[in-house]
MIDOSE-1310 file (N, C-alpha, C; in nm, 2 decimals, decimal comma, always signed):
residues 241
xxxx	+11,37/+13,82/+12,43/+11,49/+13,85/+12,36/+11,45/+13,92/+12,22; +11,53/+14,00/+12,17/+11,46/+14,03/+12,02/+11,53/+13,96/+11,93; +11,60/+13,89/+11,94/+11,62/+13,83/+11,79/+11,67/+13,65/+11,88; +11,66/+13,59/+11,76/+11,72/+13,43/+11,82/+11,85/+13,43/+11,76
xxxx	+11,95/+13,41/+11,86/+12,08/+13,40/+11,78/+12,14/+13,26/+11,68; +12,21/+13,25/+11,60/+12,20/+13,17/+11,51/+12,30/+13,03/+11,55; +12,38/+13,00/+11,68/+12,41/+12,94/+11,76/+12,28/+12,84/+11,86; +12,18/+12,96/+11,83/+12,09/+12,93/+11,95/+12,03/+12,82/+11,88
xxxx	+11,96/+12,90/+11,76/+11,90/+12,79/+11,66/+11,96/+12,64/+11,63; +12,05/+12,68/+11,57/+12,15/+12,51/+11,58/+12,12/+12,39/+11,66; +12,17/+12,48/+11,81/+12,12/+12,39/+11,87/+11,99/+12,38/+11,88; +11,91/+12,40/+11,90/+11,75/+12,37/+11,87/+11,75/+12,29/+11,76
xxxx	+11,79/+12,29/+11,62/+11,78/+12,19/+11,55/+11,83/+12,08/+11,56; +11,98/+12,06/+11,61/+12,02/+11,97/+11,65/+11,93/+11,89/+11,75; +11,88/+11,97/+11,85/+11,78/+11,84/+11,95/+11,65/+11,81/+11,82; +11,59/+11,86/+11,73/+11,50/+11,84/+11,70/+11,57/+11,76/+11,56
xxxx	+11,65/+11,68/+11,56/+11,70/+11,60/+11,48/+11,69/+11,60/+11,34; +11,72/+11,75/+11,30/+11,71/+11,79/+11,11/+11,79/+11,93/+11,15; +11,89/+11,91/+11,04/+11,92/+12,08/+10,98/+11,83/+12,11/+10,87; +11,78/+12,26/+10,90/+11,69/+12,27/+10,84/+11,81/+12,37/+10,73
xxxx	+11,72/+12,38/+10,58/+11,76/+12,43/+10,49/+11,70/+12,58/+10,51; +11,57/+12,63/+10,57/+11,56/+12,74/+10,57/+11,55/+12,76/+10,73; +11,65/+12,86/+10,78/+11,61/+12,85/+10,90/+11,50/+12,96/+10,96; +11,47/+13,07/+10,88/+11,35/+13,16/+10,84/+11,26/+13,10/+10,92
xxxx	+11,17/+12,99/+10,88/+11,10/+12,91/+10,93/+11,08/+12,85/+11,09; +11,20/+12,81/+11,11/+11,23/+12,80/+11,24/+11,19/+12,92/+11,37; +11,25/+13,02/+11,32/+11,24/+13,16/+11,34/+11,13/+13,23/+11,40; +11,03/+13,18/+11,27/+10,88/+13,22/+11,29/+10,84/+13,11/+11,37
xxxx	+10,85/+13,00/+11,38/+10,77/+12,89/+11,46/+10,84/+12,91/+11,57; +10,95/+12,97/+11,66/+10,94/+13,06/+11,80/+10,88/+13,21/+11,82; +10,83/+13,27/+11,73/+10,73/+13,40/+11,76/+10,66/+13,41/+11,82; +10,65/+13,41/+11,93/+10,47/+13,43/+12,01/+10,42/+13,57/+11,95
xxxx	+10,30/+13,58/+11,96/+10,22/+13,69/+11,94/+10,26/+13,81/+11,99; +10,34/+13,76/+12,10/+10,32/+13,89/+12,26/+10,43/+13,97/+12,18; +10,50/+13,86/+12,13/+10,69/+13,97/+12,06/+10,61/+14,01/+11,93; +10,51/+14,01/+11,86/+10,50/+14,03/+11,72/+10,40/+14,22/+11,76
xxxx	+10,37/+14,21/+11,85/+10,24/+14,31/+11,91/+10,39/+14,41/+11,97; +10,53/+14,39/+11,99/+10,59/+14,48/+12,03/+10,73/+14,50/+12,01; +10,69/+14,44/+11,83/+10,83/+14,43/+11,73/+10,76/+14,49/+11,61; +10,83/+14,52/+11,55/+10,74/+14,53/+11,31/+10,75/+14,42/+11,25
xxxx	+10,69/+14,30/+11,35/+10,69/+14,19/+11,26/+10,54/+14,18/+11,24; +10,55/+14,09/+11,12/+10,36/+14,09/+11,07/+10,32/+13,96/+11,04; +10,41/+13,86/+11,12/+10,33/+13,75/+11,17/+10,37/+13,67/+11,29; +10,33/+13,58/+11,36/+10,32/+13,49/+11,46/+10,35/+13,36/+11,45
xxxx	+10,39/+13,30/+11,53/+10,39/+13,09/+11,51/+10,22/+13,07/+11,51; +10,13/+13,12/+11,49/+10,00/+13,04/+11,50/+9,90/+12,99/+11,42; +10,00/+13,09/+11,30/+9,98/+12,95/+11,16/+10,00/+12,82/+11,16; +10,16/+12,85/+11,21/+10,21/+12,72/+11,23/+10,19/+12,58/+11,31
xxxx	+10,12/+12,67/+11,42/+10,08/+12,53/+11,56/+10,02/+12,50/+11,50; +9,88/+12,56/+11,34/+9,78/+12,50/+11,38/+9,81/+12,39/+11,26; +9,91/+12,41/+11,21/+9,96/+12,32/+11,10/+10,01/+12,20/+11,18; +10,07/+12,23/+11,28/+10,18/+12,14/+11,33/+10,11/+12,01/+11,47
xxxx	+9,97/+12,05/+11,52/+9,86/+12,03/+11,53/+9,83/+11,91/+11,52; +9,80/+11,92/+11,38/+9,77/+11,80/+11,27/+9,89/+11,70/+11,22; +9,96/+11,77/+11,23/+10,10/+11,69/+11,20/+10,16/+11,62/+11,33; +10,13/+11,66/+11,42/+10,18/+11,58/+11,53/+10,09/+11,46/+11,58
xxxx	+9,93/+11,53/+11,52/+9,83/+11,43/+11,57/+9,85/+11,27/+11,47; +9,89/+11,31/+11,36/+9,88/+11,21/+11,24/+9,97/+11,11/+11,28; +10,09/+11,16/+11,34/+10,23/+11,08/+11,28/+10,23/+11,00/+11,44; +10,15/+11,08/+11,61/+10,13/+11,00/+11,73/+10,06/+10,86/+11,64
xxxx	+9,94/+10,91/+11,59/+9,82/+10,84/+11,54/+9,86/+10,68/+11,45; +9,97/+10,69/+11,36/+10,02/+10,64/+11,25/+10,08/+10,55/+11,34; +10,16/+10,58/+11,43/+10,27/+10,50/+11,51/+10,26/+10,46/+11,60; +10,09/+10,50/+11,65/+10,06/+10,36/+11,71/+9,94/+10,22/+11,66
xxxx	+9,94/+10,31/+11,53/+9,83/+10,22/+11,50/+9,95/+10,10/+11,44; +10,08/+10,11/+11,37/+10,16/+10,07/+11,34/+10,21/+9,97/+11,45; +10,21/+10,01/+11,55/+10,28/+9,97/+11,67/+10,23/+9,84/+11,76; +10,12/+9,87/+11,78/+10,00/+9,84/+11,89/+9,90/+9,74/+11,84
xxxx	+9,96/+9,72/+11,76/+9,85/+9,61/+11,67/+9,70/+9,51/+11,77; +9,73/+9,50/+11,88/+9,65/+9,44/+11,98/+9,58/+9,54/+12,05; +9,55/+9,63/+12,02/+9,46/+9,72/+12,11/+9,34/+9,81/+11,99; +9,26/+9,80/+12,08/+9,16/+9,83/+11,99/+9,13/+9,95/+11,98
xxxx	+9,05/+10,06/+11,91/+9,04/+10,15/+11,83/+9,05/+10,23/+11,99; +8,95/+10,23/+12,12/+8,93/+10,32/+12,18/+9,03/+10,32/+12,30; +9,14/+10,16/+12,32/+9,25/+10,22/+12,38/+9,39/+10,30/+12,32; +9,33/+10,30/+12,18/+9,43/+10,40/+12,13/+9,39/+10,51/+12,07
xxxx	+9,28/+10,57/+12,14/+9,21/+10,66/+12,09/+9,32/+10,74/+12,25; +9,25/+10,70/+12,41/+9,35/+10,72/+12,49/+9,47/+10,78/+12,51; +9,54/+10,64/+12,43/+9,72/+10,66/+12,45/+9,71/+10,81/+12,33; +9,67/+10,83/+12,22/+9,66/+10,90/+12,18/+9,65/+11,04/+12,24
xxxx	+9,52/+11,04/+12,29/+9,51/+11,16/+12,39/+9,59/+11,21/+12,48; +9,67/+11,11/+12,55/+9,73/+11,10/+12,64/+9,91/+11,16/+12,61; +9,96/+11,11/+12,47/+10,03/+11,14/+12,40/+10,04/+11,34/+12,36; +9,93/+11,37/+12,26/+9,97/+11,47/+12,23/+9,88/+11,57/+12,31
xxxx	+9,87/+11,55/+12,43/+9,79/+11,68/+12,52/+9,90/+11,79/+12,57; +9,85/+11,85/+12,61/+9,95/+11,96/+12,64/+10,07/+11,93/+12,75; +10,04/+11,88/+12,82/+10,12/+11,88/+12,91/+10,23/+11,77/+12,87; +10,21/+11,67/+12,80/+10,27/+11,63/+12,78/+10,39/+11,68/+12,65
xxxx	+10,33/+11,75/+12,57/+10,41/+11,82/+12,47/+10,50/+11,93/+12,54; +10,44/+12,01/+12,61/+10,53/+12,09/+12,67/+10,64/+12,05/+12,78; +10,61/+11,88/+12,81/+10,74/+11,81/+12,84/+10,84/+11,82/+12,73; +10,78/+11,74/+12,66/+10,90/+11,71/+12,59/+10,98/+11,88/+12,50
xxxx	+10,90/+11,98/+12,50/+10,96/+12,11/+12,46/+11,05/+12,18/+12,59; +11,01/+12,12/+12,71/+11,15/+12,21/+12,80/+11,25/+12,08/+12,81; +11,23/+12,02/+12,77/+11,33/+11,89/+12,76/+11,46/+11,90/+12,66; +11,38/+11,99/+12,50/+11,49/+12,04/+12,42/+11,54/+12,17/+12,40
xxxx	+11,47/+12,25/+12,58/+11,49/+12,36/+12,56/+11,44/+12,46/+12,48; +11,34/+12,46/+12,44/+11,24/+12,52/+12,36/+11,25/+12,64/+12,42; +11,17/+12,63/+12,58/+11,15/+12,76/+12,62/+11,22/+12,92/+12,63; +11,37/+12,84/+12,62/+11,47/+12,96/+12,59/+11,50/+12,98/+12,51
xxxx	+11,47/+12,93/+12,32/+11,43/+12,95/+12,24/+11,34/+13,07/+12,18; +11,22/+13,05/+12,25/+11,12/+13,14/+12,20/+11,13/+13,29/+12,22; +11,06/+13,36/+12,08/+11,07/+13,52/+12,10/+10,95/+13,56/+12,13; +10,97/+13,63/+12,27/+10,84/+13,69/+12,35/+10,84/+13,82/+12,39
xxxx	+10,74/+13,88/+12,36/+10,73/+14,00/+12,41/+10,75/+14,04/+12,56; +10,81/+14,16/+12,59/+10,85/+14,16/+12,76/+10,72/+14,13/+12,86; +10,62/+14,17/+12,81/+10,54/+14,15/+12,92/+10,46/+13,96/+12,94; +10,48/+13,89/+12,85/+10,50/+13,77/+12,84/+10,64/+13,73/+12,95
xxxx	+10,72/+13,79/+12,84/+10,88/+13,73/+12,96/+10,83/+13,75/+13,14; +10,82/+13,88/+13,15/+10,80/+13,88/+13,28/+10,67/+13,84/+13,35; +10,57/+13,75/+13,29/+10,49/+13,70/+13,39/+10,57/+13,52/+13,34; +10,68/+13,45/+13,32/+10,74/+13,36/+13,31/+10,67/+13,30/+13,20
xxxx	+10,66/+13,33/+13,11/+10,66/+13,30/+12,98/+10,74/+13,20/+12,93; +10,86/+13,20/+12,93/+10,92/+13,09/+12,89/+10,89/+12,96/+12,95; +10,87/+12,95/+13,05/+10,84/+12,82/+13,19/+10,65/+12,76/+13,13; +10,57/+12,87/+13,09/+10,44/+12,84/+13,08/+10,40/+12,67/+12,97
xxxx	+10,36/+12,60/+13,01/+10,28/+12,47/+12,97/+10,19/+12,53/+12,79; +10,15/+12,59/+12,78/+10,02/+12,64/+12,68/+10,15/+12,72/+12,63; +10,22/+12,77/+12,59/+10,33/+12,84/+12,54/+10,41/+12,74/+12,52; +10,49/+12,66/+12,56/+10,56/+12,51/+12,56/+10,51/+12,45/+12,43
xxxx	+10,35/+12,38/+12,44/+10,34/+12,27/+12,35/+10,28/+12,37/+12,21; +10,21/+12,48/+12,26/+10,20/+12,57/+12,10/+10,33/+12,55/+12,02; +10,45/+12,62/+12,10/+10,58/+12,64/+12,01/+10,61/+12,54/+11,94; +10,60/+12,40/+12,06/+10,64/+12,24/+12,00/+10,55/+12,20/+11,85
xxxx	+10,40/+12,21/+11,84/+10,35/+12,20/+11,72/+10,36/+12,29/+11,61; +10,45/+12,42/+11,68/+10,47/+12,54/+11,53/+10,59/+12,47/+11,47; +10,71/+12,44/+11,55/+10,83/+12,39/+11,52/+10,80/+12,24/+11,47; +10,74/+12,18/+11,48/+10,67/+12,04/+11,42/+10,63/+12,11/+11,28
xxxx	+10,56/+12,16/+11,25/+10,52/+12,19/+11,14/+10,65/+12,27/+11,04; +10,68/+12,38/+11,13/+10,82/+12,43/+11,01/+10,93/+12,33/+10,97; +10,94/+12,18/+11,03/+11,01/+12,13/+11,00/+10,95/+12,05/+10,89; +10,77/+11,99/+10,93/+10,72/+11,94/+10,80/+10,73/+12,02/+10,65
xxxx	+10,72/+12,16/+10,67/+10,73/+12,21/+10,58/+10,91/+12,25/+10,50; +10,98/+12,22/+10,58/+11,10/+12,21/+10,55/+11,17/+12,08/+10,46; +11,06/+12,01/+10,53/+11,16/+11,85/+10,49/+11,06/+11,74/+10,45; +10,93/+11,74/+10,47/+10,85/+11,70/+10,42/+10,77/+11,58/+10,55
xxxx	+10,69/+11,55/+10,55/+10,61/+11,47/+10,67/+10,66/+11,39/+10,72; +10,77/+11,25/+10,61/+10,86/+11,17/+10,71/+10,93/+11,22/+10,81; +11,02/+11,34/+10,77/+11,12/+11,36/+10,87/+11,05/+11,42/+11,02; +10,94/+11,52/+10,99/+10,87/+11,51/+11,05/+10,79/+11,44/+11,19
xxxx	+10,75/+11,34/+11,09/+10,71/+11,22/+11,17/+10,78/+11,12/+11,28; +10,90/+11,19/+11,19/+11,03/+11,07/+11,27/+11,07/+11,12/+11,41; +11,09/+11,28/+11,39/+11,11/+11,34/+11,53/+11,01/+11,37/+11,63; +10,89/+11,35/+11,60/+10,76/+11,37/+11,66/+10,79/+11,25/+11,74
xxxx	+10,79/+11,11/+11,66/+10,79/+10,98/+11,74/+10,89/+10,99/+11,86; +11,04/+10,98/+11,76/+11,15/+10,98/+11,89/+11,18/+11,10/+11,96; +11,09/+11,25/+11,98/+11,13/+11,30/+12,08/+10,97/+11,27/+12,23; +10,88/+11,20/+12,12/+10,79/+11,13/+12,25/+10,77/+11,02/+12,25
xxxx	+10,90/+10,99/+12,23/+10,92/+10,87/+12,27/+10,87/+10,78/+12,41; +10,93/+10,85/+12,52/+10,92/+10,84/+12,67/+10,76/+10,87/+12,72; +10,73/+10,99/+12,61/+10,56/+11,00/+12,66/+10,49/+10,83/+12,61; +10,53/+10,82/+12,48/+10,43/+10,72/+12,42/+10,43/+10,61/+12,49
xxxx	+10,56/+10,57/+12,54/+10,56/+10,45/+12,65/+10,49/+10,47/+12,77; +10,50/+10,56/+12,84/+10,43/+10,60/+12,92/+10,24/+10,58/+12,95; +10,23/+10,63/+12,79/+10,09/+10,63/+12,82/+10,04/+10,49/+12,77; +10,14/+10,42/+12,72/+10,05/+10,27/+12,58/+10,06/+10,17/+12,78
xxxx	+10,16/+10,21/+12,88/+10,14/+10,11/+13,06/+10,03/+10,15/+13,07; +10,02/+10,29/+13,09/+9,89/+10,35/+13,17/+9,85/+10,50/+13,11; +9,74/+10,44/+12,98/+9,69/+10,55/+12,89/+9,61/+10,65/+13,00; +9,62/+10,80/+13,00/+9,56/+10,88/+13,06/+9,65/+10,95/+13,12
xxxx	+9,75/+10,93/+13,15/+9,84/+10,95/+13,24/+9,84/+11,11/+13,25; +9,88/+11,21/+13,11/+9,85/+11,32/+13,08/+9,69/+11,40/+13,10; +9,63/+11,31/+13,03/+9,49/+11,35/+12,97/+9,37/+11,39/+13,12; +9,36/+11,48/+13,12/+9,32/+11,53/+13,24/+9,17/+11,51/+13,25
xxxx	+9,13/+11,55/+13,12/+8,94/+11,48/+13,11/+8,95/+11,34/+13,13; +9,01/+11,23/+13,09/+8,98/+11,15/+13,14/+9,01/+11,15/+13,29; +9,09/+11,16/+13,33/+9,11/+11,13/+13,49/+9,00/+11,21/+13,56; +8,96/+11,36/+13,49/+8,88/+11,38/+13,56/+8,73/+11,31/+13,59
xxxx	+8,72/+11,27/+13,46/+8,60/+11,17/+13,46/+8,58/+11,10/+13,50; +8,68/+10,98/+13,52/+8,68/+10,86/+13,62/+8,67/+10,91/+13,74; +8,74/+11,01/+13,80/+8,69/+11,07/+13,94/+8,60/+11,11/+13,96; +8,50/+11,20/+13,90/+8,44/+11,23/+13,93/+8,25/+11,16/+13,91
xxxx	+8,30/+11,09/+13,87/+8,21/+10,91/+13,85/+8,21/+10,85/+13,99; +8,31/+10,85/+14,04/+8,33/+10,82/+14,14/+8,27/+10,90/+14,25; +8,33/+10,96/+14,25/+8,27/+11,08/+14,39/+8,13/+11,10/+14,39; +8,12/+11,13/+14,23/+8,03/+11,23/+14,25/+7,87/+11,15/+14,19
xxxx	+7,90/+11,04/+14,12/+7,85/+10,94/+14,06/+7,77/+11,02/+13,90; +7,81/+11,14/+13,90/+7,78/+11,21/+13,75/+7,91/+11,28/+13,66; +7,91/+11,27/+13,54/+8,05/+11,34/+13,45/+8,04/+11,50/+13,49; +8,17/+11,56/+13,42/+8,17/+11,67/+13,47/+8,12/+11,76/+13,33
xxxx	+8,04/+11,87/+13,36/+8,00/+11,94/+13,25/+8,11/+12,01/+13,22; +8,13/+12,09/+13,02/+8,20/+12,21/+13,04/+8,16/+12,28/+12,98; +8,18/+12,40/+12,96/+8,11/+12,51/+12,89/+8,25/+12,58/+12,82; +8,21/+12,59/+12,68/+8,31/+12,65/+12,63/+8,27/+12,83/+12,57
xxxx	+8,35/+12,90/+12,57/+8,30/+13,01/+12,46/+8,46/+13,07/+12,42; +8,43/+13,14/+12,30/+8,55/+13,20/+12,24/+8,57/+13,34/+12,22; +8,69/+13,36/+12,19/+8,70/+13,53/+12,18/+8,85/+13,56/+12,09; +8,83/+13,63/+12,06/+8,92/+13,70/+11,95/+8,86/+13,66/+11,80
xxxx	+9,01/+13,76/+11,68/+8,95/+13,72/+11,57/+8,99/+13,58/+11,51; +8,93/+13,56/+11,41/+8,92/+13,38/+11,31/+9,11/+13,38/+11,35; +9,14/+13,43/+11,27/+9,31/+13,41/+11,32/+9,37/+13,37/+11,40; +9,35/+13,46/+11,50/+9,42/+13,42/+11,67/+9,31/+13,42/+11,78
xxxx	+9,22/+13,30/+11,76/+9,12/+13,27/+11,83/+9,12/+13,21/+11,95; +9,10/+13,25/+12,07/+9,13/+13,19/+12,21/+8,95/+13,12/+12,24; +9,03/+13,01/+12,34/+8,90/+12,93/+12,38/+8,91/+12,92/+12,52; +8,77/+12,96/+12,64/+8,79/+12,96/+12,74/+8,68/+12,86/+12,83
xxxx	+8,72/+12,75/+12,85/+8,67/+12,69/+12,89/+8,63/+12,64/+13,07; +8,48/+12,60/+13,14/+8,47/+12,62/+13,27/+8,41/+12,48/+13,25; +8,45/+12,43/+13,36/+8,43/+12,28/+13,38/+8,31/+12,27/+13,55; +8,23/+12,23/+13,54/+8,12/+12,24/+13,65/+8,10/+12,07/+13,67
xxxx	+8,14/+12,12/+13,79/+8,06/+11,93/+13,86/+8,02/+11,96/+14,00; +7,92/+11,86/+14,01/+7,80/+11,86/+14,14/+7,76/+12,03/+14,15; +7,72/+12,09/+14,02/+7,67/+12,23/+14,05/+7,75/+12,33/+14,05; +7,93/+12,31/+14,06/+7,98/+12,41/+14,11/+8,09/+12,41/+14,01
xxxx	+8,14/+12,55/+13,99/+8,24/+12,55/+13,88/+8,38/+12,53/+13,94; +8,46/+12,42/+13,90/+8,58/+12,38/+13,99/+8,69/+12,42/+13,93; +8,69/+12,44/+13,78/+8,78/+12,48/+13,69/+8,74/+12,53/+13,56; +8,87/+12,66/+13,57/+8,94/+12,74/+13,44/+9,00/+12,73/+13,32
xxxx	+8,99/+12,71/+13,24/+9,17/+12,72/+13,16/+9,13/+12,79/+13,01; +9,21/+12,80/+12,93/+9,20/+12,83/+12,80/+9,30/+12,80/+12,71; +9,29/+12,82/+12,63/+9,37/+12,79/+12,50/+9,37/+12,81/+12,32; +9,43/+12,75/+12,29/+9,45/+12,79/+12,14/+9,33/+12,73/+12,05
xxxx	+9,25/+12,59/+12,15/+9,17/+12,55/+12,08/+9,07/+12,50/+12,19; +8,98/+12,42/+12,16/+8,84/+12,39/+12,22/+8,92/+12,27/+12,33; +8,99/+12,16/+12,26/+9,05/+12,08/+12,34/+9,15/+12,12/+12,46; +9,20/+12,22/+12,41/+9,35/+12,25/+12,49/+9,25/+12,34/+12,61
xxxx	+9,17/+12,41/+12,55/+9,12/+12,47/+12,71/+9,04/+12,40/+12,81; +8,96/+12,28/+12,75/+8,88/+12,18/+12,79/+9,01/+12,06/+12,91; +9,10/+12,05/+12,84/+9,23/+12,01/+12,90/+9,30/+12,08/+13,03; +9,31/+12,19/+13,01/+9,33/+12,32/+13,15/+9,23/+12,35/+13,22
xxxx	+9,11/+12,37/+13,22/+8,97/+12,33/+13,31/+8,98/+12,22/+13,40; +9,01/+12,09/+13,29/+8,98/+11,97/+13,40/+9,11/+11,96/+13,44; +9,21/+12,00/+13,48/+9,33/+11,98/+13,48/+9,31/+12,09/+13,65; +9,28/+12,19/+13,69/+9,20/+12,30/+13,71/+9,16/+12,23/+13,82
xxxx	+9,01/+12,16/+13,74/+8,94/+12,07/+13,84/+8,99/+11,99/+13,94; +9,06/+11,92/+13,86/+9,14/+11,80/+13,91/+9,22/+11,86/+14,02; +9,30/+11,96/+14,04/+9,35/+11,97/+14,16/+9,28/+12,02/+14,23; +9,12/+12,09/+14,25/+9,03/+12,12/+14,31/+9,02/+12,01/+14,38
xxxx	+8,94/+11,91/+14,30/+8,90/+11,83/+14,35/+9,01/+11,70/+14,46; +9,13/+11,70/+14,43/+9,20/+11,60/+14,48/+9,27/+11,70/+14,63; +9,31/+11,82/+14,57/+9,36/+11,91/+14,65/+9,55/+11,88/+14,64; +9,53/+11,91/+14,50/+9,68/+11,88/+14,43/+9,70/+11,77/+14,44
xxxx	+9,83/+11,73/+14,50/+9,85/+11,54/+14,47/+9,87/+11,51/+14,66; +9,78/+11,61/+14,73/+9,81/+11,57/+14,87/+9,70/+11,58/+14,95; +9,61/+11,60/+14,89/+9,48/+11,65/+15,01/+9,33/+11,58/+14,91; +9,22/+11,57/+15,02/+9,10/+11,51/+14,97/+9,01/+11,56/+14,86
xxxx	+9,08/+11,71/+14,91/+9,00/+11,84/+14,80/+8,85/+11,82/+14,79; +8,78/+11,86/+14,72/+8,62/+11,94/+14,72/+8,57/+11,79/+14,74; +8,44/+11,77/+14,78/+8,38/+11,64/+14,82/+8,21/+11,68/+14,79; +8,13/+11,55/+14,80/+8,02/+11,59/+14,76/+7,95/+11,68/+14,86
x	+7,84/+11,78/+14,78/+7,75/+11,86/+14,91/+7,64/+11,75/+14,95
């Protein structure tokens, strides 16, 4: 779309539980790159994810250490993981409708850009942050908690649930009785820096992915793997040689 209409926004704020005073902000925390490379605009949301990043990591981080008072540093190191991984963020961003939100350049729109996971939870951490910067880290914090809400419960029954390195790990301990390697390398400039990461177990490379950061692509590799190896959620998939 080239512009976000100002109806649209609203509601977007409205699920994200703050009227914002500048809505400018909001604006830019739905820009993908792809619409900035084929508009006259001269910036992106990817200041902002990387703001929003940290601010979603803090306030998961805060509210469970707040919370959870009985678990110890490394089961809520987990629920944590498990919390703000991608897939789980990009739940909760087609949940508020994010995806139809976002300004994307056409050739993004037409490979389903809106629908994409790694596009989902980037937008979710840019709009995290335009709102910290709008209203300051409580408010913030507040909508971070109650719109993952349902994830946090989720993962504090059964931490991992999202987090795909771990599950891959425990699988592949199993099968294979060794962890899975991964090999990371990067490309582009300091700014808008992509990470492409390949995940190898028993010798063979089983998974792809990339992302905005070292974790997020390390996350789509074993995630990759994982249905390699299982053969989605229905078949035995790859086995030892």
């Amino acid at each position: 779309m080239t512009a976000t209409a100002p109806e649209q926004l609203a509601h977007l704020s409205a699920r994200l539980l703050h009227e914002f005073s500048d809505l400018s902000l909001l604006t830019l925390a739905l820009t993908h790159r792809s619409y900035i490379a084929e508009n006259d605009n001269s910036e992106s949301n990817e200041r902002l994810e990387l703001l929003g990043d940290s601010v979603v990591g803090l306030a998961v981080t805060d509210h469970l250490f707040r919370t959870l008072t009985d678990r110890d540093e490394g089961t809520l190191a987990k629920i944590r993981s498990a919390v703000v991984s991608e897939p789980a963020l990009a739940e909760v961003a087609e949940a508020i409708g994010l995806g139809d939100a976002l300004r994307l350049g056409r050739s993004e729109l037409l490979s389903g850009g809106r629908a994409k996971p790694s596009l989902l939870a980037d937008a979710f951490e840019a709009v995290i942050a335009a709102l910290y910067i709008d209203a300051g880290y409580d408010a913030a914090a507040r909508t971070v908690v109650q719109l993952l809400d349902a994830q946090i419960r989720a993962a504090t029954v059964g931490p991992g649930v999202h987090d795909y390195k771990t599950r891959l790990q425990e699988l592949t301990m199993q099968r294979f009785e060794h962890a899975p390697v991964y090999d990371v390398a990067e490309s582009g400039p300091g700014h808008a820096k992509r990470f492409h990461a390949t995940v190898t177990i028993d010798q063979r490379a089983l998974g792809k992915g990339e992302g905005t950061s070292k974790k997020r692509a390390e996350q789509a590799a074993a995630q990759a793997a994982w249905d390699a190896l299982t053969g989605g959620e229905n078949g035995a998939g790859v086995t030892r040689s």
